[in-house]
C-alpha positions in Angstrom: 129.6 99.1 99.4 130.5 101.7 101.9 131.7 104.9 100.4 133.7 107.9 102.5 134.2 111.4 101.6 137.8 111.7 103.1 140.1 110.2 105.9 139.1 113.0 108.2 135.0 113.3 107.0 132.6 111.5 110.0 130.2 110.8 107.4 129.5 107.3 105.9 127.4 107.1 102.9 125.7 103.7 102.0 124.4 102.6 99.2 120.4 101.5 100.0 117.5 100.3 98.6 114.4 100.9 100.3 111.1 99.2 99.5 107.4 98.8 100.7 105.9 95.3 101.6 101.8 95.6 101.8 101.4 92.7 103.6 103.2 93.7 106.8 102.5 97.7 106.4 106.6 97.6 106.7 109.2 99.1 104.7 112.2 97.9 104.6 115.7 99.4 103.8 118.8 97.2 102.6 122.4 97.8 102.3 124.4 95.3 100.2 128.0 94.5 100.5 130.5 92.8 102.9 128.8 95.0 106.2 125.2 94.5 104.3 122.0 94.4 106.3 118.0 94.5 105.8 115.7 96.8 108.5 112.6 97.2 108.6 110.4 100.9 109.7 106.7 100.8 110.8 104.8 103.5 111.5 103.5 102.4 114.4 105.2 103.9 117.4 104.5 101.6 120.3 106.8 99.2 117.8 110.1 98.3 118.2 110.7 99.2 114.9 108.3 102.1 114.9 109.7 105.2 113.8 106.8 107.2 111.9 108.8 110.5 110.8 111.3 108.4 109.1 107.9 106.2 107.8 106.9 109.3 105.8 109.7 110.1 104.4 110.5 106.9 102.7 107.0 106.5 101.8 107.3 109.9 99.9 110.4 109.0 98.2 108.7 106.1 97.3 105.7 107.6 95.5 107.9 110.2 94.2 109.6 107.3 92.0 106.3 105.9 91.4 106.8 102.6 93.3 104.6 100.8 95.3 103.9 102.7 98.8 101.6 103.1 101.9 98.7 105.3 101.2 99.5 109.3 102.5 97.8 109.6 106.0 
């Protein structure tokens, strides 16, 4: 689901679910709905889906709720 603020807002906010899979390093973020879709961030960033600012930050939120996440570097 897809939510806008208003007709003339240029923001879209999604609804997401982001978790941390040990066995690849990755974590991935998915979006459910008709436009839904699974990514995946690494923190390496020679990777194609390197990105490792954006790594950290959903690591944090991650320990935060107390779920499973990469250990802090």
């Amino acid at each position: 689901m897809t939510l806008r603020a208003s007709e003339g807002d240029k923001t879209v906010y999604l609804k997401i679910g982001v978790f941390y899979k040990p066995d690849t390093g990755h974590i991935h973020i998915a979006h459910g709905g008709e436009e839904g879709f699974i990514t995946t961030v690494s923190p390496d960033p020679a990777s194609k889906r390197g990105n490792p600012n954006l790594y950290r930050h959903l690591a944090d939120c991650l320990r935060a709720k107390g779920m499973p996440a990469p250990d802090k570097e």
